[in-house]
C-alpha positions in Angstrom: 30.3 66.5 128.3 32.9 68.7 126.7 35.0 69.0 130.2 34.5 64.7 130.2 35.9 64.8 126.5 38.4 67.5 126.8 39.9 65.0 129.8 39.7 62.2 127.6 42.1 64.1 125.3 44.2 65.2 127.7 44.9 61.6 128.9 45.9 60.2 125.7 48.6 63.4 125.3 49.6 62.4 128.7 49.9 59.0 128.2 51.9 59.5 125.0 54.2 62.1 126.5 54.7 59.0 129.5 55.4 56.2 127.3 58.1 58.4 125.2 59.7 59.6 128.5 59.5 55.9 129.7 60.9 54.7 126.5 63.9 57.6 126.1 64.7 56.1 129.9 64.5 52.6 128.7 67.0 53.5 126.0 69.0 55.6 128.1 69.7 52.3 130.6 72.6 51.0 129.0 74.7 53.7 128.8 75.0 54.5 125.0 76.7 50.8 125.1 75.6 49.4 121.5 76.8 46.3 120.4 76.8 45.1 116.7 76.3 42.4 115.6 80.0 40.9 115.4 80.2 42.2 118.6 77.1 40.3 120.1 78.9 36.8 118.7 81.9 37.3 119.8 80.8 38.3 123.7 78.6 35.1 123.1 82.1 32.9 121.9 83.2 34.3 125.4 80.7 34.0 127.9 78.3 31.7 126.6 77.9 28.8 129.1 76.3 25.8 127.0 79.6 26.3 125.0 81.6 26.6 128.0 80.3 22.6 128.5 81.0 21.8 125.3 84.9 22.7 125.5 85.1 20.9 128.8 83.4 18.1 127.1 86.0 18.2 124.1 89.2 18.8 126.8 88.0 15.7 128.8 87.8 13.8 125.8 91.6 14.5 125.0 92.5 13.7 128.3 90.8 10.0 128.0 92.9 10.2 124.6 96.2 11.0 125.9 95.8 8.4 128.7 94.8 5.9 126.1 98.1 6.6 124.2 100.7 6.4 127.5 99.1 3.1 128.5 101.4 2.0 125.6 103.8 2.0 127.9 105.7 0.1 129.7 105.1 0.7 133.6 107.7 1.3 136.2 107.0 1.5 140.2 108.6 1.6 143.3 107.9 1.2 146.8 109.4 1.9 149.6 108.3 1.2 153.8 109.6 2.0 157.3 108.4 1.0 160.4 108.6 -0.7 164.2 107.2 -4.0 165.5 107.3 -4.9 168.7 107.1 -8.6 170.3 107.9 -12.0 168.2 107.6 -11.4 164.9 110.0 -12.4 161.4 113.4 -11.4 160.9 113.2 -10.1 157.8 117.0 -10.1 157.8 117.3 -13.9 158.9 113.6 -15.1 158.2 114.2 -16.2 161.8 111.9 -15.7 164.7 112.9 -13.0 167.1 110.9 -11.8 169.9 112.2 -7.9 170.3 111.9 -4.3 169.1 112.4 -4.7 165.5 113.2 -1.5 162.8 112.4 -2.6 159.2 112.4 -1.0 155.9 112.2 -2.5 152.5 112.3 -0.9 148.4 111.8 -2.5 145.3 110.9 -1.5 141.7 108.4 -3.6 139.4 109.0 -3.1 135.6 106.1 -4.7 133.5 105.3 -4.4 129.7 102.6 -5.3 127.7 104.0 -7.6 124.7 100.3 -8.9 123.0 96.8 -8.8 124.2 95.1 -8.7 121.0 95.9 -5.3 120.0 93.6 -4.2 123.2 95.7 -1.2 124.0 96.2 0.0 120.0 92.2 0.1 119.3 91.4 1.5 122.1 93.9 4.2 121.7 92.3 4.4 118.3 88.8 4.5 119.6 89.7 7.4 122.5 91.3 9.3 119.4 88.1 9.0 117.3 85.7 10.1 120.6 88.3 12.9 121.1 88.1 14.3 117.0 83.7 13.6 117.8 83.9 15.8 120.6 86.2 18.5 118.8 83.5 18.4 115.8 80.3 18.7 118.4 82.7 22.0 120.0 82.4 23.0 116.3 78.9 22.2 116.5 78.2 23.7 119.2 80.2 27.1 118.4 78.4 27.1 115.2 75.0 26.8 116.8 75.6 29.4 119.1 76.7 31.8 116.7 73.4 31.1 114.3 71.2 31.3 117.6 73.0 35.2 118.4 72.1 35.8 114.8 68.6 35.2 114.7 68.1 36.4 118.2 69.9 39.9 116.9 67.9 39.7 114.0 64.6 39.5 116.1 65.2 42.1 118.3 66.0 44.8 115.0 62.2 43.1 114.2 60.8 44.0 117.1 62.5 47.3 117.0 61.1 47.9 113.5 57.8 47.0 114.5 58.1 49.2 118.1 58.7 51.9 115.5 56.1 51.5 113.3 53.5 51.7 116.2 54.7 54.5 117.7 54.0 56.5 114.4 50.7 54.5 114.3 50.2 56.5 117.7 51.5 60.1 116.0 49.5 59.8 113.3 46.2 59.0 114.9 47.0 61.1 117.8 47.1 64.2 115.1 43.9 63.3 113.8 42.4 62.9 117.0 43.5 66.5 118.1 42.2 67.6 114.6 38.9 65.9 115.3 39.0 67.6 119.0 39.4 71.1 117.7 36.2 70.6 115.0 34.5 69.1 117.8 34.9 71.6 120.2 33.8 73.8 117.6 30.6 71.7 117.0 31.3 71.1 113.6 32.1 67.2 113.7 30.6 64.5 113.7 30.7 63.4 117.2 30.6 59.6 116.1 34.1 60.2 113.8 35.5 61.8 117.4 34.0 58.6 119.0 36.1 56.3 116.3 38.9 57.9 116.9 39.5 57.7 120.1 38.4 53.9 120.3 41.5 53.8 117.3 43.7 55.7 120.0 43.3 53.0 122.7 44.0 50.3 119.8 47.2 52.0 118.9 48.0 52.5 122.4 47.5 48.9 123.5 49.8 47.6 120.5 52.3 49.9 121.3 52.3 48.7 125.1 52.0 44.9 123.0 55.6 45.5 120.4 57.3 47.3 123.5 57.3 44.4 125.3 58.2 42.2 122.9 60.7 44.3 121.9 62.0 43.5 125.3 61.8 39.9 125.5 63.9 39.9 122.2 66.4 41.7 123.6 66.1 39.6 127.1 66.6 36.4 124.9 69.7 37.7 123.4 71.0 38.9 126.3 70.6 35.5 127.8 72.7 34.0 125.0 75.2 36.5 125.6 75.2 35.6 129.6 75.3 38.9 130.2 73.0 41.5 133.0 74.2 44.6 131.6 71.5 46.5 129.3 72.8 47.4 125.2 70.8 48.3 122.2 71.8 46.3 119.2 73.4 48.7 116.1 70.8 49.3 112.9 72.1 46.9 109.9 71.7 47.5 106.4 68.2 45.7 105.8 68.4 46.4 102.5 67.7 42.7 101.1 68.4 40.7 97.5 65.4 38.6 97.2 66.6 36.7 94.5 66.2 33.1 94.2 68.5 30.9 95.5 71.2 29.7 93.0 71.5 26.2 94.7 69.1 23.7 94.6 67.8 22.0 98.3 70.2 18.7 97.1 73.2 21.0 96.6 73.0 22.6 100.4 72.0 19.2 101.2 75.4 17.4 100.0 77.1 20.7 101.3 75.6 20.1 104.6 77.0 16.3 104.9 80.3 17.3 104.1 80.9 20.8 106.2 78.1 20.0 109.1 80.2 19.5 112.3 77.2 17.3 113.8 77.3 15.1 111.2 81.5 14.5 111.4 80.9 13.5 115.3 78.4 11.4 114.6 80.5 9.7 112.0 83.3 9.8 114.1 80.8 8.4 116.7 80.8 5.4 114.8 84.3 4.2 114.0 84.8 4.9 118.0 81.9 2.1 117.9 83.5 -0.2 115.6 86.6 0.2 117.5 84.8 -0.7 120.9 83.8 -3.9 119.5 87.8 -4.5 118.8 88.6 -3.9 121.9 86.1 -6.7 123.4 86.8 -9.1 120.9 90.5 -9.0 122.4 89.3 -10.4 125.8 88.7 -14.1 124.5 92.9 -13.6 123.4 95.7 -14.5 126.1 97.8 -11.2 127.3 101.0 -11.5 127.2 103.6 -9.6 129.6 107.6 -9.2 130.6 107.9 -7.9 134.0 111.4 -7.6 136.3 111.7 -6.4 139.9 114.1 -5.2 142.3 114.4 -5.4 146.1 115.8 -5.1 149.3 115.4 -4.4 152.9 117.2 -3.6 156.6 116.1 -4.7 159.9 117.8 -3.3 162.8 118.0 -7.4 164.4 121.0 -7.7 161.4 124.4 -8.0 163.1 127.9 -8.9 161.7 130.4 -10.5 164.3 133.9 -9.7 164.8 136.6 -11.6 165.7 137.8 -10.7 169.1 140.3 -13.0 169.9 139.9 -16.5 171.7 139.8 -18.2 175.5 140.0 -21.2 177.7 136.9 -22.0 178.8 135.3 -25.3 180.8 133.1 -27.5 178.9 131.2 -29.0 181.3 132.7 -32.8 180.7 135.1 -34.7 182.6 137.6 -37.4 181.8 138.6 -39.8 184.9 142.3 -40.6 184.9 143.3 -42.9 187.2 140.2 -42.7 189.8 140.5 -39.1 189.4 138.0 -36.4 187.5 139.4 -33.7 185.5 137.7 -30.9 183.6 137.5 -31.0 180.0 138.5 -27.3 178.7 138.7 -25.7 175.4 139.9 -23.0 173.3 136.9 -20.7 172.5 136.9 -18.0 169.7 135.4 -14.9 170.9 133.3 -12.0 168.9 132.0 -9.0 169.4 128.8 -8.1 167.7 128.3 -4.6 165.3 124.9 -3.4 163.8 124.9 -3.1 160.1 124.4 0.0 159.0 121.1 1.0 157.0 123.0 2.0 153.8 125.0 -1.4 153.6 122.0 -3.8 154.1 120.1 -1.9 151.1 123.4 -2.5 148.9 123.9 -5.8 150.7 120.2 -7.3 150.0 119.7 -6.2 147.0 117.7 -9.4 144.6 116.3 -9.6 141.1 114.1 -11.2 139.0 113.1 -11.2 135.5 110.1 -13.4 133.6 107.4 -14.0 130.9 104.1 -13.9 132.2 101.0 -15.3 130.5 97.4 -15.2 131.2 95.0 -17.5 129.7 90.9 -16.4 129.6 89.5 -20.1 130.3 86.6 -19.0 131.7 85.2 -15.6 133.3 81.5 -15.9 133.0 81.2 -14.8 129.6 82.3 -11.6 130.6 84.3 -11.6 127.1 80.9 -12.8 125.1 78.8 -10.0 126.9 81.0 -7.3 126.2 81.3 -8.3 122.8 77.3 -8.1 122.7 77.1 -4.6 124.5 79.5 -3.3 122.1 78.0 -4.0 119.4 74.3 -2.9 120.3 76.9 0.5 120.7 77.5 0.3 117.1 73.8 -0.2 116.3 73.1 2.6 118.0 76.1 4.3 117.0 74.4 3.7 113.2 71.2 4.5 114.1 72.1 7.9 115.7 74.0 8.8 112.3 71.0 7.9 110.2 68.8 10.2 112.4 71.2 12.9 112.2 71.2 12.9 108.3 67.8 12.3 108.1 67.1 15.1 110.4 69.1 17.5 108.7 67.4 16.4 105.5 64.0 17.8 106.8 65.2 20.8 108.6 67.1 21.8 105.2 64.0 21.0 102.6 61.3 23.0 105.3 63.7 25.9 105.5 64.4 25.8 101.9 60.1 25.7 101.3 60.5 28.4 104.0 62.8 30.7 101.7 60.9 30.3 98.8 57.6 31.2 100.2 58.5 34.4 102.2 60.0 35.2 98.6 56.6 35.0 97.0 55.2 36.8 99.9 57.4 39.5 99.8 56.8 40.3 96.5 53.0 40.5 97.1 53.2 42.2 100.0 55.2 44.8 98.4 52.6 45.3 96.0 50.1 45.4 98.7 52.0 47.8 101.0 52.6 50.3 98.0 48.4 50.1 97.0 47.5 50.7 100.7 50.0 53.2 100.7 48.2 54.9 97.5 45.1 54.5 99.1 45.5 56.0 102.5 47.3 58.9 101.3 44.1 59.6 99.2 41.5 58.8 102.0 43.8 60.9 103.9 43.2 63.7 102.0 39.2 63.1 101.5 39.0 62.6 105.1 40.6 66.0 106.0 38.8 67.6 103.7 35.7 66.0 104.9 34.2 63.7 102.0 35.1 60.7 103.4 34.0 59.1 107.0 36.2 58.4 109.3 35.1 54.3 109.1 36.6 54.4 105.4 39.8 56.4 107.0 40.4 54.0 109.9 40.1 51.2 107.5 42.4 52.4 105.4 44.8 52.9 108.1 44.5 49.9 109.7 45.1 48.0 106.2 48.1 50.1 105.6 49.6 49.4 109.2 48.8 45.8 109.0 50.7 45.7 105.4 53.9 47.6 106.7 53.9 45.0 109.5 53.2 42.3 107.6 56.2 42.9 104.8 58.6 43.7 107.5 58.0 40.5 109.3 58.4 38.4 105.9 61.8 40.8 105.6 63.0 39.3 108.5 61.6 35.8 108.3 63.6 35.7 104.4 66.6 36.5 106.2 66.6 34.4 108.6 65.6 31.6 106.2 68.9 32.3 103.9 71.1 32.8 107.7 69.7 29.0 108.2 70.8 27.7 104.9 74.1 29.6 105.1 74.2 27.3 108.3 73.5 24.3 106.9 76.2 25.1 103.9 78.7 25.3 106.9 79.0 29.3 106.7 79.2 31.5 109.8 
């Protein structure tokens, strides 16, 4: 029995000597690389890939802007061909059919401008700008999100940490009482139940060490994670020391705050007036567009020739005249040329046309395209509305439960203080009575375990009060 318990022993001082070395490695991974808490945000600003999104979002958006804002202007384009045909075809020189290898080329330039469509162009350049200032303000949001996510996670994992340290002098303690209890018992002069206790109390405190160490870890992992980064940090120790007193503002003060500074509630105004704007735009398809357009052409074709004068001869024109009983030939005087290609660069000066106009285009009919997108649009606006009205409405409740939220981890605090500082009075007295062997050790263990369970309780209503005021600071439009 005494070799059995004597191994017992030995395997909790092993096991505690294991989970120290294990946890001095764990610590020891990243390098003495410790990251504050400014730190943490601004790797997260950097690396952070749902904000990555957002900022492509926001640069697409003032692309779609931009383009919105040149079609304003007036359009120029040219064109310009080269090319062979072989067999009869038009010359494009003559407008004459040839039938031979034919080189062709042509240019021209096409002006057009946009005089009056119903102001189609304008709102929707209005409407891009208002979606491009909505996706700036959800960037915002999304910044500002990201940097009160970092916070809380940062702010959990110094929990976790607080609470990893708190069990692993839960462990100490009892482990000193259990080698106290060993020696006695060794001795034969405990009570072999008390041992018995004890060591049942060991195995707790080892299991909820094992418990905070890994959540210790999944706090940091979840931090990590917003940071987007693999290599391993500890997080530096803040001042915890916190003001609990009550909040000067009222919940309707960070409320109004809110709908002025909150970023998701700008794009989601800005959301709307885009809306509006859509429906302008629609409307302007039941209105005639008016344009001004002017071109200008010309072309080659290697079938051009110009024909020179090359003097002139006599030649026989097939007819006779009978003088006398006798036929003579008819001759004339012929004027003879000689053919020359045109060069390339003269025909493009040569050919060169224009033309200028008005052009007008009347919507008679076009399958109530106009009336439809009239309708979609303004179901867009609806929604548009709606989506605003949820937003605020949302915000509402998030800001009134974390405001409750505040108040009551205040009240909490305050009694858990006093109930940390009586458990704290009490165990240091059954502490005492225990060692000196009045007590039992089911009165000592119960005042341990209340006085544990109170230093873990008031550290987590710490924590949970700050990040209460850290979501309210949010809501105000703080970083």
């Amino acid at each position: 029995m005494i070799l059995t318990i004597k191994f017992k022993n030995m395997r909790h001082s092993i096991f505690i000597i294991l989970f120290f070395l294990q946890t001095l490695n764990i610590f020891s991974q990243n390098n003495g690389t410790i990251y504050n808490l400014q730190e943490c945000i601004d790797i997260a600003l950097k690396n952070n890939l749902d904000l990555k999104s957002a900022e492509l979002r926001a640069e697409t958006s003032s692309i779609n802007f931009k383009q919105s804002k040149n079609a304003l202007l007036p359009t120029l384009n040219g064109n310009y061909n080269i090319g062979k045909t072989n067999g009869r075809s038009i010359d494009p020189f003559t407008n004459s059919y040839i039938n031979e290898e034919l080189t062709f080329s042509n240019a021209g330039l096409r002006l057009g401008a946009v005089v009056f469509n119903g102001f189609q162009l304008i709102n929707r350049w209005k409407q891009q700008k208002l979606n491009m200032k909505a996706s700036e303000m959800e960037k915002e949001d999304a910044r500002y999100n990201l940097i009160l996510n970092v916070t809380l996670a940062y702010l959990q994992v110094m929990n976790t940490k607080d609470l990893y340290v708190l069990a692993q002098n839960r462990l100490e303690t009892t482990n000193e009482q259990l080698k106290r209890l060993k020696s006695l018992f060794d001795e034969e002069m405990a009570n072999p139940s008390e041992y018995r206790d004890f060591q049942g109390l060991m195995a707790n405190d080892e299991a909820n060490l094992i418990s905070t160490k890994n959540n210790f870890e999944d706090a940091k992992l979840n931090l990590m994670q917003l940071l987007n980064i693999e290599t391993d940090f500890d997080v530096a120790v803040i001042d915890m020391s916190v003001d609990l007193s009550m909040y000067s503002e009222s919940f309707e003060d960070i409320y109004s705050q809110a709908l002025e500074n909150m970023a998701i509630v700008k794009a989601s105004e800005f959301r709307l007036k885009a809306a509006e704007k859509g429906v302008s735009v629609a409307k302007s398809l039941y209105v005639p567009e008016i344009s001004l357009f002017a071109n200008l052409n010309t072309n080659y074709s290697s079938a051009a020739r110009i024909f020179n004068d090359a003097g002139s001869s006599i030649v026989e024109t097939g007819d006779f005249v009978t003088v006398q009983g006798q036929d003579y030939q008819v001759m004339s005087e012929q004027t003879n040329f000689t053919p020359e290609n045109i060069a390339y660069k003269d025909q493009f000066e040569n050919n060169l046309n224009n033309s200028a106009g008005i052009s007008v285009n009347l919507p008679i009919f076009n399958g109530f395209n106009a009336k439809n997108n009239v309708a979609l649009e303004k179901i867009k606006k609806e929604e548009a509305t709606i989506e605003l009205e949820r937003t605020k409405l949302q915000l509402r409740t998030a800001i009134e439960q974390t405001y409750k939220d505040m108040n009551a981890a205040y009240e909490r605090y305050e009694l858990l203080q006093q109930q940390t500082e009586a458990y704290q009075e009490s165990m240091r007295i059954n502490d005492v009575r225990f060692t000196n062997g009045v007590n039992n050790s089911v009165d000592y263990i119960i005042s341990k375990n209340n006085l544990e369970n109170a230093r873990i309780n008031l550290n987590n209503v710490k924590y949970e009060y700050l990040l209460q005021t850290k979501l309210l600071d949010y809501f105000k439009g703080q970083n």
